[in-house]
PDB file as gemmi writes it, atoms N, CA and C in Angstrom:
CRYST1    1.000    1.000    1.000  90.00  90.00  90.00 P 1                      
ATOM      1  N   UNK A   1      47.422 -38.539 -15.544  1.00  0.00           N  
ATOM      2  CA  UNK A   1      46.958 -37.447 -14.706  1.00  0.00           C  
ATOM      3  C   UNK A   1      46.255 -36.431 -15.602  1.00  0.00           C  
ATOM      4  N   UNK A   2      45.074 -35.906 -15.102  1.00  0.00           N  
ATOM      5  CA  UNK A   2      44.738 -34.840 -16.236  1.00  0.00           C  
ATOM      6  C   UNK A   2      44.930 -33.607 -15.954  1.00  0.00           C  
ATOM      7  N   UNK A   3      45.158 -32.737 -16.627  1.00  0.00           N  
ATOM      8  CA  UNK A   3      45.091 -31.520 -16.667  1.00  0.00           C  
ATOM      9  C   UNK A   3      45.154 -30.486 -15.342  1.00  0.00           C  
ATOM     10  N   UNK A   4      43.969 -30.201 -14.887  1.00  0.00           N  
ATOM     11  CA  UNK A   4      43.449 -30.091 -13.719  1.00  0.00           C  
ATOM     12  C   UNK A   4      44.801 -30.803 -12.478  1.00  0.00           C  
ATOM     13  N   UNK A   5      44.969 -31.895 -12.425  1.00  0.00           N  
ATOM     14  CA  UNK A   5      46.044 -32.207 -11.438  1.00  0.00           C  
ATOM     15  C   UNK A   5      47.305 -32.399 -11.858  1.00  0.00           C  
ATOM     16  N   UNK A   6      47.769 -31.821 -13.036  1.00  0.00           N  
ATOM     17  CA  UNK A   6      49.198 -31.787 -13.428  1.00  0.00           C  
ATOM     18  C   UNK A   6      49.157 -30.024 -13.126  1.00  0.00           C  
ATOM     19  N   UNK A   7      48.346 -29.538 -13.479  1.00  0.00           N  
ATOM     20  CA  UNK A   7      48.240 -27.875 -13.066  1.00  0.00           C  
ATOM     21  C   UNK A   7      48.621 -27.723 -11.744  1.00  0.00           C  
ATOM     22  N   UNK A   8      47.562 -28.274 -11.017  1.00  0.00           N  
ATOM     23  CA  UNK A   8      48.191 -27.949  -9.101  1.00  0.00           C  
ATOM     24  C   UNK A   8      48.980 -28.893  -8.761  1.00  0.00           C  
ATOM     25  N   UNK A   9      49.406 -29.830  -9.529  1.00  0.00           N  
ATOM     26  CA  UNK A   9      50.657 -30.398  -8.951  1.00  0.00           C  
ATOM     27  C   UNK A   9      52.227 -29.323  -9.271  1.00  0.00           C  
ATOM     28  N   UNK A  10      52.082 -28.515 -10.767  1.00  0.00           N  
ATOM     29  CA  UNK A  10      52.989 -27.757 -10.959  1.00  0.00           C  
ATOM     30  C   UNK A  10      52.643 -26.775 -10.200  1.00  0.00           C  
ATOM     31  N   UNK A  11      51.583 -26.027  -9.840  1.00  0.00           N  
ATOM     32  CA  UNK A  11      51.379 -25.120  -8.464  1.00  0.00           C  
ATOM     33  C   UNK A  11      51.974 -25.170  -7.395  1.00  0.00           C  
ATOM     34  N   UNK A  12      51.697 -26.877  -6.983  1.00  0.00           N  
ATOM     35  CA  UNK A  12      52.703 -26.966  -5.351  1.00  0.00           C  
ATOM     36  C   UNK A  12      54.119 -26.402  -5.386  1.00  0.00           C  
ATOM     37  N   UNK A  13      54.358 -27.220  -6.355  1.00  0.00           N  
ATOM     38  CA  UNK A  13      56.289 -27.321  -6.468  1.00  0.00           C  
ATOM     39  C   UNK A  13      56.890 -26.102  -6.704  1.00  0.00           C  
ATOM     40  N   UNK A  14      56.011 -25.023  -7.275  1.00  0.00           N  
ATOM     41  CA  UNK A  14      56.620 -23.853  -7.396  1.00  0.00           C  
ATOM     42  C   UNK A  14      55.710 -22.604  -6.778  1.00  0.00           C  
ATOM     43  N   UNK A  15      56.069 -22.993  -5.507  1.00  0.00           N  
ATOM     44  CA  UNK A  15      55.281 -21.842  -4.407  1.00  0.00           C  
ATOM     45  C   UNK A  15      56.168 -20.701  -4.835  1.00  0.00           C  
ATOM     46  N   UNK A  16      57.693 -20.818  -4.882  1.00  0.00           N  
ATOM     47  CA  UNK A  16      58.306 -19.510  -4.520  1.00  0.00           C  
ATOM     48  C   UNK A  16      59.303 -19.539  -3.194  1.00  0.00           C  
ATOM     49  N   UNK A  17      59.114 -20.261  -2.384  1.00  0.00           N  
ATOM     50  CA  UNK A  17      59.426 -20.320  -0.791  1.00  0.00           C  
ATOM     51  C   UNK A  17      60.227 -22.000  -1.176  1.00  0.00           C  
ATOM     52  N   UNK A  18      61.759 -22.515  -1.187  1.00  0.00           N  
ATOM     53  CA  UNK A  18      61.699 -23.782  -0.970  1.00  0.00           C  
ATOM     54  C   UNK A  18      60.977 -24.462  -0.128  1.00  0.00           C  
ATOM     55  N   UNK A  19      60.840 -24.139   1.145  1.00  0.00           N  
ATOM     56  CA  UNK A  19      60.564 -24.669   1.827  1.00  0.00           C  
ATOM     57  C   UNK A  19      58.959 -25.264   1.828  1.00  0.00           C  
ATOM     58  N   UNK A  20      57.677 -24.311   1.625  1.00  0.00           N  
ATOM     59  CA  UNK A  20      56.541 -24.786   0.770  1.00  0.00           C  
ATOM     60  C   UNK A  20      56.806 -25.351  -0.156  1.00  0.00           C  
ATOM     61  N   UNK A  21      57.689 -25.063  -1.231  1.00  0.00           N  
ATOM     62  CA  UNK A  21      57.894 -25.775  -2.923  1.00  0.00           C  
ATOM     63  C   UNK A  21      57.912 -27.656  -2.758  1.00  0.00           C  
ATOM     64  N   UNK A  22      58.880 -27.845  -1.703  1.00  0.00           N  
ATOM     65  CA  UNK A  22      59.183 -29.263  -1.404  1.00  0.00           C  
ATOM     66  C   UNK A  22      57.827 -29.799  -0.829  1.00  0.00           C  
ATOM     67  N   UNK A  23      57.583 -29.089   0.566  1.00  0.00           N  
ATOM     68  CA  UNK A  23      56.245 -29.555   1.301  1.00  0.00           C  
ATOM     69  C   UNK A  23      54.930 -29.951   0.851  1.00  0.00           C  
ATOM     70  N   UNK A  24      54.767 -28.833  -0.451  1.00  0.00           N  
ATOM     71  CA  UNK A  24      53.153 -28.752  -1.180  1.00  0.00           C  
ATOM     72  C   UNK A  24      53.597 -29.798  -2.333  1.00  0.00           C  
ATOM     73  N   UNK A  25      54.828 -29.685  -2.957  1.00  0.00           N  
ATOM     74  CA  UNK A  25      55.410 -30.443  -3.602  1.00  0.00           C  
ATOM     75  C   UNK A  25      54.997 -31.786  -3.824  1.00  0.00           C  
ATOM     76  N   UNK A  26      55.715 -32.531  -2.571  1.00  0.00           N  
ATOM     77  CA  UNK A  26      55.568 -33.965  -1.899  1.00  0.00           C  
ATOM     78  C   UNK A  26      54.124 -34.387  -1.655  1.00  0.00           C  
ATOM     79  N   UNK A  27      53.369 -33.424  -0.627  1.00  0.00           N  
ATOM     80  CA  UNK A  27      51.819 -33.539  -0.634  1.00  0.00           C  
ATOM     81  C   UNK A  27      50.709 -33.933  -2.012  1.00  0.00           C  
ATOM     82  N   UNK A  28      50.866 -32.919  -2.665  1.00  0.00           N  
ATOM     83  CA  UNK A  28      50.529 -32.944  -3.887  1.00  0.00           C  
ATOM     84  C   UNK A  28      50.845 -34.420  -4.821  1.00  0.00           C  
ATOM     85  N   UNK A  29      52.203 -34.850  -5.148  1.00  0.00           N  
ATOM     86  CA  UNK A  29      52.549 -35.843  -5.735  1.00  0.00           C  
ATOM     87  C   UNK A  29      52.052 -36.651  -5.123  1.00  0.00           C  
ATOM     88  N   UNK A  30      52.281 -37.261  -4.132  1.00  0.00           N  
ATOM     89  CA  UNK A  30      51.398 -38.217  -3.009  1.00  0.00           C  
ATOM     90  C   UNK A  30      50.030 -38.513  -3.132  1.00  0.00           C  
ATOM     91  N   UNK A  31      49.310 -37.272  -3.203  1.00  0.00           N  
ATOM     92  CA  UNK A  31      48.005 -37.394  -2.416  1.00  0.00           C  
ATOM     93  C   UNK A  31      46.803 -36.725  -3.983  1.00  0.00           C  
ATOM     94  N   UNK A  32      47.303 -35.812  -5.269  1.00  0.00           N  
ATOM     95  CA  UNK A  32      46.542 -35.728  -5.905  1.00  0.00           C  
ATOM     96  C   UNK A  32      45.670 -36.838  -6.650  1.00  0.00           C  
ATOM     97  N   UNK A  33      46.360 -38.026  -7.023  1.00  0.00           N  
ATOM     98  CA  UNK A  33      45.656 -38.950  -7.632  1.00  0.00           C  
ATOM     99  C   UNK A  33      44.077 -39.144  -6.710  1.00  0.00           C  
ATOM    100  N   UNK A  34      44.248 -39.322  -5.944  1.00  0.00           N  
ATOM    101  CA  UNK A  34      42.719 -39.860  -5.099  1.00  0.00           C  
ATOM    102  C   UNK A  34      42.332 -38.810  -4.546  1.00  0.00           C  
ATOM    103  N   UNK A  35      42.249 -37.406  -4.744  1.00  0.00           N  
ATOM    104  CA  UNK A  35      41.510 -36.323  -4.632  1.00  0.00           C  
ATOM    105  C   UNK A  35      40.287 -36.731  -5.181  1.00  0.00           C  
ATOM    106  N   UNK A  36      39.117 -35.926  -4.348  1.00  0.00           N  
ATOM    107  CA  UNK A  36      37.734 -35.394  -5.112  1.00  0.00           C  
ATOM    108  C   UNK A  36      37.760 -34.632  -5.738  1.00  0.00           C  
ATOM    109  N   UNK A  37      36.713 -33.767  -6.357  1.00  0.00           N  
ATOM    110  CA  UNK A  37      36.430 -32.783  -6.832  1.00  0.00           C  
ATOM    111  C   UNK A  37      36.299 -31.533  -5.810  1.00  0.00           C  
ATOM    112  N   UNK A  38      35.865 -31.893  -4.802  1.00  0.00           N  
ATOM    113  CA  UNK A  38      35.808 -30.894  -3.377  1.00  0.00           C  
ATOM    114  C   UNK A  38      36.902 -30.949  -2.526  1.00  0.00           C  
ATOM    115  N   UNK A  39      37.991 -31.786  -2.967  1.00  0.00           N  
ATOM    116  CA  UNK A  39      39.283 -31.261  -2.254  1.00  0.00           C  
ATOM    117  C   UNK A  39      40.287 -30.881  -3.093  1.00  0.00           C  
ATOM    118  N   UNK A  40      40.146 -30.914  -4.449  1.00  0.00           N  
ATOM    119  CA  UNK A  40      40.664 -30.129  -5.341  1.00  0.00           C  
ATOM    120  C   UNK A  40      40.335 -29.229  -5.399  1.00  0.00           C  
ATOM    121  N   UNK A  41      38.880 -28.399  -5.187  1.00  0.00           N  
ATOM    122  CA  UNK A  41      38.968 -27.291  -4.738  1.00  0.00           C  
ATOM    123  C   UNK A  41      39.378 -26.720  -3.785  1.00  0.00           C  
ATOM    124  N   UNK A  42      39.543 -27.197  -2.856  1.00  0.00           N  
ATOM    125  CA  UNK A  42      39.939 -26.682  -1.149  1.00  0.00           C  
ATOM    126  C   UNK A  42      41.676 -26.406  -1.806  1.00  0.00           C  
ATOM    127  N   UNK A  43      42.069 -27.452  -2.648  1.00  0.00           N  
ATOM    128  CA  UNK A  43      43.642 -27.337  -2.825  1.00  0.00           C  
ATOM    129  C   UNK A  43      43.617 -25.643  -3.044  1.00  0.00           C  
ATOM    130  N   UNK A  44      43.302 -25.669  -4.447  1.00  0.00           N  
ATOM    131  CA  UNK A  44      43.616 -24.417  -5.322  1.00  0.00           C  
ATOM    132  C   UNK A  44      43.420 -23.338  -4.578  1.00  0.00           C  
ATOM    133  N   UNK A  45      42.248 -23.090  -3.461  1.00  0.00           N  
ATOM    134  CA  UNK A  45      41.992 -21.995  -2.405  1.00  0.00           C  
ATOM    135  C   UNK A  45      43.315 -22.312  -1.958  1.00  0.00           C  
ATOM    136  N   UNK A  46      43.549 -22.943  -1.126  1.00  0.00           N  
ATOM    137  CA  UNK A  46      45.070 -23.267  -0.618  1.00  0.00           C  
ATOM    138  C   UNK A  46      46.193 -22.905  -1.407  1.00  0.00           C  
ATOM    139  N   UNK A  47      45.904 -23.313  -2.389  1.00  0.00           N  
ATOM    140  CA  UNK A  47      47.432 -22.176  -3.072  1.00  0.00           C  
ATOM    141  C   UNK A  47      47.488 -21.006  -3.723  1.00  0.00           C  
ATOM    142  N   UNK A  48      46.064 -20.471  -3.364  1.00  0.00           N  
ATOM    143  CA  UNK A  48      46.315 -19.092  -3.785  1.00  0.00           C  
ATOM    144  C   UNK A  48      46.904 -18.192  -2.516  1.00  0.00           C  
ATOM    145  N   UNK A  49      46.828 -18.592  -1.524  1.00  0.00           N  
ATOM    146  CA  UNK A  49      47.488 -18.259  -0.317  1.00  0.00           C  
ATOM    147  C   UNK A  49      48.955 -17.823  -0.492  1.00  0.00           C  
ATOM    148  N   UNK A  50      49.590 -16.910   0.342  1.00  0.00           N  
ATOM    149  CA  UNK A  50      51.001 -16.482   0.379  1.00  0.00           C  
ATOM    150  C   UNK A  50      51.880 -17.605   1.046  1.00  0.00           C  
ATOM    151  N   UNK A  51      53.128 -17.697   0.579  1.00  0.00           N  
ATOM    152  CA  UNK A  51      53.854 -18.761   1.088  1.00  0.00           C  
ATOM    153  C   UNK A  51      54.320 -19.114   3.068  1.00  0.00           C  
ATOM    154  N   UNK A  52      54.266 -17.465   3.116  1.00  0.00           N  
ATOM    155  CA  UNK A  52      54.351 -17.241   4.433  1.00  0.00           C  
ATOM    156  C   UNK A  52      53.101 -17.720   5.450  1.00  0.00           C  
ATOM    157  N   UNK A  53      51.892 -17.063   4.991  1.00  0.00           N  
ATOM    158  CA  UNK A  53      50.228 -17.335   5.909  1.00  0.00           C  
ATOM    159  C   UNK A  53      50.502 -19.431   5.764  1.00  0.00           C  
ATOM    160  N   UNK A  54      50.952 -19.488   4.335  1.00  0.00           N  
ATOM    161  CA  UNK A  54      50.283 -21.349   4.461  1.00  0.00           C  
ATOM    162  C   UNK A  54      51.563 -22.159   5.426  1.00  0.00           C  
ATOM    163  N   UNK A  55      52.383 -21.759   5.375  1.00  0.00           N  
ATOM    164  CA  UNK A  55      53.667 -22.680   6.103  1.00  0.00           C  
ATOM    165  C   UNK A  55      53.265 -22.277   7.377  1.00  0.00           C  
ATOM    166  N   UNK A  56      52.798 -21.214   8.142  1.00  0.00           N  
ATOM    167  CA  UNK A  56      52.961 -21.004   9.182  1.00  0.00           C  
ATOM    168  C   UNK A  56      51.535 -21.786   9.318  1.00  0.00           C  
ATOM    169  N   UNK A  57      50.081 -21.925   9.155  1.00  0.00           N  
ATOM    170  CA  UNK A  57      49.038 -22.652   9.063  1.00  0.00           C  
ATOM    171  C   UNK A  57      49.540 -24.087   9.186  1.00  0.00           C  
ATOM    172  N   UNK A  58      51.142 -24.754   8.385  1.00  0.00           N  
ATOM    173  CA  UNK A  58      50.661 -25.800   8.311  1.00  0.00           C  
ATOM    174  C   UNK A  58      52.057 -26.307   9.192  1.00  0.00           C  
ATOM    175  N   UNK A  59      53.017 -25.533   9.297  1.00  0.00           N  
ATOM    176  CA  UNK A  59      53.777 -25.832  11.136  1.00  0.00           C  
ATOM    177  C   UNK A  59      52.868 -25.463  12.527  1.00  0.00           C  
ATOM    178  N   UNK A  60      51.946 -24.987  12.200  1.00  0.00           N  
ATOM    179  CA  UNK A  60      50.707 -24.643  13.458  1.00  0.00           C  
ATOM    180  C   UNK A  60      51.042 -23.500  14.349  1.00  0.00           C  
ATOM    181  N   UNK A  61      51.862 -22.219  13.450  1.00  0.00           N  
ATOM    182  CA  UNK A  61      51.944 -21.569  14.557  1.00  0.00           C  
ATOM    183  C   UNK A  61      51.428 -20.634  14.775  1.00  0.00           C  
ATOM    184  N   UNK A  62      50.177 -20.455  13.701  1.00  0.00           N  
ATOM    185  CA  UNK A  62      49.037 -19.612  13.711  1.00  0.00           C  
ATOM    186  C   UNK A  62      47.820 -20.678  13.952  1.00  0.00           C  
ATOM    187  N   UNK A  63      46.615 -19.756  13.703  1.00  0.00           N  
ATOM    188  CA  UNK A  63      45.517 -20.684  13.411  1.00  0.00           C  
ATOM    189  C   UNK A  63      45.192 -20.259  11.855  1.00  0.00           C  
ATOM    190  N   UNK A  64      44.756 -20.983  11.028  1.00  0.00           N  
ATOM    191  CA  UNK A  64      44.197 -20.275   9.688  1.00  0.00           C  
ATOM    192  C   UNK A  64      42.979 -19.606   9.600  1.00  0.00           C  
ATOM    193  N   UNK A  65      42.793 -18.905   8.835  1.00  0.00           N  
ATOM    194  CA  UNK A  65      41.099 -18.655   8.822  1.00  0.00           C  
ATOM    195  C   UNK A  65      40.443 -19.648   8.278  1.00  0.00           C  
ATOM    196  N   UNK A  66      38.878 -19.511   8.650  1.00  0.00           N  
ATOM    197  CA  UNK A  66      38.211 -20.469   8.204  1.00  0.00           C  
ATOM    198  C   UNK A  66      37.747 -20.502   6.665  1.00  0.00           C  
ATOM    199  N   UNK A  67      38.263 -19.815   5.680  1.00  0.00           N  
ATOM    200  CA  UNK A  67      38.092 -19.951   4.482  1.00  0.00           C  
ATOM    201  C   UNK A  67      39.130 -21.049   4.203  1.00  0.00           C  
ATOM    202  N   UNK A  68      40.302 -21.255   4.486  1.00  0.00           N  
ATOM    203  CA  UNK A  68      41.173 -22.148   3.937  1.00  0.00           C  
ATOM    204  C   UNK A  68      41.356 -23.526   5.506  1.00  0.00           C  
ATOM    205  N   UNK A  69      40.573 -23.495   5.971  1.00  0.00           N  
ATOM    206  CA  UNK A  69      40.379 -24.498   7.679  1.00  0.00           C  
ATOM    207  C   UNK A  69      39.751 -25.413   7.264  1.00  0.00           C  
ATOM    208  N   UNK A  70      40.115 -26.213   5.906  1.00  0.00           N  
ATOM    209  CA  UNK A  70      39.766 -27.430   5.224  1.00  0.00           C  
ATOM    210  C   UNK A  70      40.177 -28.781   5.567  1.00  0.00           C  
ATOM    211  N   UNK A  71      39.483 -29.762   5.436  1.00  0.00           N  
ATOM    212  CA  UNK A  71      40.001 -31.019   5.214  1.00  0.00           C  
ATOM    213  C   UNK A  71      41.102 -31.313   4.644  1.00  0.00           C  
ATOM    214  N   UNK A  72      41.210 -30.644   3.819  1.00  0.00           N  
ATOM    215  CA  UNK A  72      42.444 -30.691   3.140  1.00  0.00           C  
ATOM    216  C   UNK A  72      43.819 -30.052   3.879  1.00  0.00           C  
ATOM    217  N   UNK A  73      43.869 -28.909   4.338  1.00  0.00           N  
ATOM    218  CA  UNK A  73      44.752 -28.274   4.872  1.00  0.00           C  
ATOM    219  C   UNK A  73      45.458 -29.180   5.972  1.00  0.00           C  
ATOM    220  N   UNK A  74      44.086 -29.967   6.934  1.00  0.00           N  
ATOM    221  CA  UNK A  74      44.125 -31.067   7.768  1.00  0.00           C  
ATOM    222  C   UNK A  74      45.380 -32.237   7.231  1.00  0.00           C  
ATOM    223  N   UNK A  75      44.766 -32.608   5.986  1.00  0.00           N  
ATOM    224  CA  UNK A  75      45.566 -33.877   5.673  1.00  0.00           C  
ATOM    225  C   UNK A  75      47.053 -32.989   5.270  1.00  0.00           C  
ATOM    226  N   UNK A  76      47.150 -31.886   4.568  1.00  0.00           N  
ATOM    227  CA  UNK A  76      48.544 -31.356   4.550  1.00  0.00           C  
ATOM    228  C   UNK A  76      49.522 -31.440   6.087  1.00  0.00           C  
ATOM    229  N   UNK A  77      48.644 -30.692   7.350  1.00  0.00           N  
ATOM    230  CA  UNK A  77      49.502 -30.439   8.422  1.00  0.00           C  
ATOM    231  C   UNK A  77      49.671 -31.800   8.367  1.00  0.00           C  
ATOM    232  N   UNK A  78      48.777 -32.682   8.313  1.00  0.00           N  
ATOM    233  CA  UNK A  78      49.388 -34.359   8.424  1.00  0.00           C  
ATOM    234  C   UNK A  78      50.633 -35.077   7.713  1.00  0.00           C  
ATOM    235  N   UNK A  79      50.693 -34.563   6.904  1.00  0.00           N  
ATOM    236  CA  UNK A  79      51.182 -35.188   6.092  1.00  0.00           C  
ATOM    237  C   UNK A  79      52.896 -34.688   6.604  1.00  0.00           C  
ATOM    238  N   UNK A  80      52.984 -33.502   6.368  1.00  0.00           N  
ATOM    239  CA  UNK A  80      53.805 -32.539   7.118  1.00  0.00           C  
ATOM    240  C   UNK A  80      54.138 -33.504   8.884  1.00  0.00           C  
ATOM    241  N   UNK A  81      53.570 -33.524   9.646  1.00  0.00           N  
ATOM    242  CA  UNK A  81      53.891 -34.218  10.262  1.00  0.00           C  
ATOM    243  C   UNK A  81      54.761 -35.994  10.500  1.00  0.00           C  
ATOM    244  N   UNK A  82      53.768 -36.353   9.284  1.00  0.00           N  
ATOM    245  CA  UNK A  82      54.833 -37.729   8.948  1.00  0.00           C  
ATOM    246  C   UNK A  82      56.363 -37.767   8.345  1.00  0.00           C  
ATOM    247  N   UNK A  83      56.434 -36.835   8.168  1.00  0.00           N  
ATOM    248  CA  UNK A  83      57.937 -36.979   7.430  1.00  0.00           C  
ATOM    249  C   UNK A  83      58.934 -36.386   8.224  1.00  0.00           C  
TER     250      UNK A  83                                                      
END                                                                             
């Protein structure tokens, strides 16, 4: 893994919030290897976010704004959903 995705993989896991820590956690381990370059960026926007705005974005009980209303965020609520 290089650099770059051992960084936001240690990003996910330590949101601060267990409950993101596990979620972005799992996502992350899963799904960084076959990232692009343009959804590795969408990630890092995504975790500069507060733990509160992204969990509630990604249980759906807001809508997000469209700065972080990524493909990526997409495959998170998904992912979130499968488990």
């Amino acid at each position: 893994m290089d650099d770059r995705r051992k960084r936001l993989l240690y990003l996910s896991q330590h949101r601060g919030m267990k409950e993101t820590d596990l979620l972005m956690g799992r996502f992350a381990q899963k799904n960084l290897e076959t990232m692009n370059d343009v959804e590795l960026n969408d990630l890092e926007l995504i975790l500069e976010e507060g733990d509160n705005d992204l969990l509630s974005w990604i249980m759906e009980h807001t809508e997000p704004p469209e700065r972080v209303n990524t493909l990526v965020l997409k495959m998170i609520i998904d992912f979130r959903k499968s488990l």
